[in-house]
C-alpha positions in Angstrom: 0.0 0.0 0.0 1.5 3.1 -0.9 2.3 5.9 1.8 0.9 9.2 1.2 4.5 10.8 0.3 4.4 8.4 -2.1 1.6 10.1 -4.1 3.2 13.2 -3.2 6.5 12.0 -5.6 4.3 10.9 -7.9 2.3 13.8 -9.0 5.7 15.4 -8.0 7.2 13.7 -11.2 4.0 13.6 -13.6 4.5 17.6 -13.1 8.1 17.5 -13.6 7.8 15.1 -17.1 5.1 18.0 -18.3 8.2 20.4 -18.2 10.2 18.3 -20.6 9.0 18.8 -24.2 9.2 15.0 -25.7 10.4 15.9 -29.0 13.7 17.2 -27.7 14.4 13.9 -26.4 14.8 12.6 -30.3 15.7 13.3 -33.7 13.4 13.1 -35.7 13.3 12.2 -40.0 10.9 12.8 -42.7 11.0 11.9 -46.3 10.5 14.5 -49.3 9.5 12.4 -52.2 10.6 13.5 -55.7 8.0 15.4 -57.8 7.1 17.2 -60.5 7.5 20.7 -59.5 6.8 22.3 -62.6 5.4 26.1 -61.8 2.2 27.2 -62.8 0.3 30.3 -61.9 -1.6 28.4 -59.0 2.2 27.5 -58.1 2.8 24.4 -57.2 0.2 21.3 -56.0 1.5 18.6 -54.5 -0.6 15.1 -53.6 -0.8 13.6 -49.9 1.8 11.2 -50.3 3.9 14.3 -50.1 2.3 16.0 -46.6 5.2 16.7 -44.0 4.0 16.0 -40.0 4.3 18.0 -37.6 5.9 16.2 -34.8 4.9 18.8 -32.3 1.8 17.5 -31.7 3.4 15.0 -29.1 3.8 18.0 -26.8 0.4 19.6 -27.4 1.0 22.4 -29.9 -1.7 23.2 -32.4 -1.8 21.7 -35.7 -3.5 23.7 -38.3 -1.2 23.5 -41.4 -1.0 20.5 -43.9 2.3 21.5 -45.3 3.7 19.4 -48.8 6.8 19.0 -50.1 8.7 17.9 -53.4 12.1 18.0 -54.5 13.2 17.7 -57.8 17.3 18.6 -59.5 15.4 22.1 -59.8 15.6 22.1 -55.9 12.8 22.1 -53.2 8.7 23.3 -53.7 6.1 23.2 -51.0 2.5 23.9 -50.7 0.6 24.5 -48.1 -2.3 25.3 -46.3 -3.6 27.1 -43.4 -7.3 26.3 -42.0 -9.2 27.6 -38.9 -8.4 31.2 -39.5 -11.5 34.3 -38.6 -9.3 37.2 -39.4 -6.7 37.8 -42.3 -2.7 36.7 -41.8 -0.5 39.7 -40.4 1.9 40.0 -42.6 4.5 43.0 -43.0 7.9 42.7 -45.3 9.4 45.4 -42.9 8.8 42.8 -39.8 9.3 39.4 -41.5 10.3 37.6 -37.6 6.3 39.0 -36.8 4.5 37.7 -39.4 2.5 35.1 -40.1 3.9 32.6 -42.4 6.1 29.6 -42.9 9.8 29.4 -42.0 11.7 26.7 -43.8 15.5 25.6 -42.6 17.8 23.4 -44.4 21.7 22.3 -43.9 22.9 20.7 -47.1 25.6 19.3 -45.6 23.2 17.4 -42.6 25.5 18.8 -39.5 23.6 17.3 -36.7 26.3 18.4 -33.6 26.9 22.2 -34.5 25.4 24.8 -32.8 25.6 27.7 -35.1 25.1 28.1 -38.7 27.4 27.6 -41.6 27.3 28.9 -45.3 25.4 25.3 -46.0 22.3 26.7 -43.7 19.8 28.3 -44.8 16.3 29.7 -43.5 13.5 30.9 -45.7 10.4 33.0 -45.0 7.7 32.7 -46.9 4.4 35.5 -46.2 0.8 34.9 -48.1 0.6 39.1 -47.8 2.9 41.9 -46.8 4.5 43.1 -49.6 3.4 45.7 -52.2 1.9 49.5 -51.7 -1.0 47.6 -50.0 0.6 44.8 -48.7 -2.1 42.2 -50.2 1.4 41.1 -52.5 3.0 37.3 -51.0 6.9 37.9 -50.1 9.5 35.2 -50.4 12.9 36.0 -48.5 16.0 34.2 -47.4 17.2 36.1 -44.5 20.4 35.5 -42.2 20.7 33.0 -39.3 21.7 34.7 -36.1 24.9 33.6 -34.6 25.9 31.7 -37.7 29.9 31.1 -38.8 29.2 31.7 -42.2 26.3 32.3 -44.4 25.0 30.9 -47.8 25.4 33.0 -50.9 22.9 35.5 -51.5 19.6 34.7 -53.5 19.0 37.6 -55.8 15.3 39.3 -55.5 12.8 37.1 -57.7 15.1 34.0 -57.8 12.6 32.6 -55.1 9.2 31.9 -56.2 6.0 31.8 -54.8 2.3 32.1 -54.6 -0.6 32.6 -52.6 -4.1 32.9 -51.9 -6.5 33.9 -49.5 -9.6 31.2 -48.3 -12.7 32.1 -46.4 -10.8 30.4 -43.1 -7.5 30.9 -44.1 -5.1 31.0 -46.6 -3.3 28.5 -49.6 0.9 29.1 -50.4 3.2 27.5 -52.3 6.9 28.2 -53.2 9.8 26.9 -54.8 13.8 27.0 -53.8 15.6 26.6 -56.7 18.8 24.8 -56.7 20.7 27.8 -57.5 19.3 29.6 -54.1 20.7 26.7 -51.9 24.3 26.4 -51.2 25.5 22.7 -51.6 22.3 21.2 -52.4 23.2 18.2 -54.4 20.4 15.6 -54.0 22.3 12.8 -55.7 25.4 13.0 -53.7 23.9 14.7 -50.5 20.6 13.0 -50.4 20.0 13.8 -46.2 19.8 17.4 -45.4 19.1 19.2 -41.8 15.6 20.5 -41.7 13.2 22.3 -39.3 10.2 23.8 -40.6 7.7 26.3 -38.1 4.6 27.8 -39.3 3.7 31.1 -37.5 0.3 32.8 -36.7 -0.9 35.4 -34.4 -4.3 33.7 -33.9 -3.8 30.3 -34.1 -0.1 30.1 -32.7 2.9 28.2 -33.9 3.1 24.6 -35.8 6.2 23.2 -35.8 8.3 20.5 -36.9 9.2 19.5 -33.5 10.3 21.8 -31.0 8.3 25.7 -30.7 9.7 28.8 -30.5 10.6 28.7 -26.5 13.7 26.9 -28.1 16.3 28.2 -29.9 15.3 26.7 -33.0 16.0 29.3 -35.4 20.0 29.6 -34.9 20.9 26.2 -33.6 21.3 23.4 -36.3 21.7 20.8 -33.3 17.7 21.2 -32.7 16.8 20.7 -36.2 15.1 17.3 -37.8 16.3 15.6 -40.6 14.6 15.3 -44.1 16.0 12.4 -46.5 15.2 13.3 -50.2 13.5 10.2 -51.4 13.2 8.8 -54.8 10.5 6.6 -56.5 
């Protein structure tokens, strides 16, 4: 029969194990199937087979994005949508870090054990609205990892494409990285890359790949997944 400090230690520790976010506690693959990622002006669709989870669920964290991805010797296209939503994304190209969106990170050289940044990372943010003298236009950026030792080579404005489209609950987005944009992206000899993804929204909160934003996800390779470029 146990003692009543015993039931104290227990619902001590069921507290303590809430603490611990499970994800960190693994590293985590998924597969990006090769596609057809021709562009079109609806952008890019991508079947089921081709959805990337969002591990974050295991700790509790919303899920409310069904987020694609292909990968092709052109170089990496999503698409993605966003349901749930009552009022429009907030999106401004002069406060990309604020916005609602979709961040996408990739290491093209798969460096599980660093902690900052080489010229073979990358992060991408991708806005359904923001840009334009009314801000209804989608913006496409790669922007600098914080902390890094060295940074990719810089994409040139309209190398990254993209489009979007509002819903009645939300909004549709796809974009394409072409190889050119991505430092050492070789798929045949590099076929495993790093790779987080987190998708950001003021009124629904964050989706992410595994660990949220109370980590320091966005500058430390180390806390990344994995993503193995898969062919048929």
């Amino acid at each position: 029969m146990p003692k009543s400090e015993d039931f104290v230690t227990m619902r001590a520790m069921s507290k303590t194990s809430q603490l611990v976010d499970p994800t960190i506690l693994f590293r985590f693959e998924v597969r990006i199937l090769q596609a057809d990622l021709t562009w079109t002006k609806r952008g890019i669709e991508l079947p089921a087979t081709h959805r990337v989870p969002s591990f974050g669920a295991l700790s509790g964290a919303p899920t409310f994005a069904d987020l694609r991805m292909g990968w092709s010797d052109e170089g990496i296209g999503f698409a993605m949508k966003v349901v749930g939503k009552r009022a429009m994304p907030w999106c401004r190209d002069t406060r990309l870090d604020e916005s609602d969106g979709l961040h996408l990170w990739f290491d093209t050289r798969n460096s599980p054990n660093i902690h900052r940044a080489t010229q073979h990372c990358h992060r991408f943010l991708w806005l359904p609205a923001g840009g334009g003298p009314q801000r209804e236009r989608p913006v496409a950026s790669m922007i600098l990892i914080n902390r890094a030792r060295g940074n990719p080579k810089p994409v040139m404005p309209g190398t990254l494409q993209i489009h979007a489209a509002p819903k009645h609950d939300g909004y549709e987005i796809s974009g394409l990285i072409p190889t050119a944009a991505m430092t050492g992206f070789d798929p045949k000899d590099q076929p495993q890359l790093g790779f987080y993804y987190m998708v950001t929204d003021r009124e629904l909160g964050v989706q992410a790949l595994t660990l949220g934003d109370n980590f320091p996800v966005a500058e430390d390779p180390s806390l990344w997944g994995e993503a193995a470029l898969v062919s048929p």
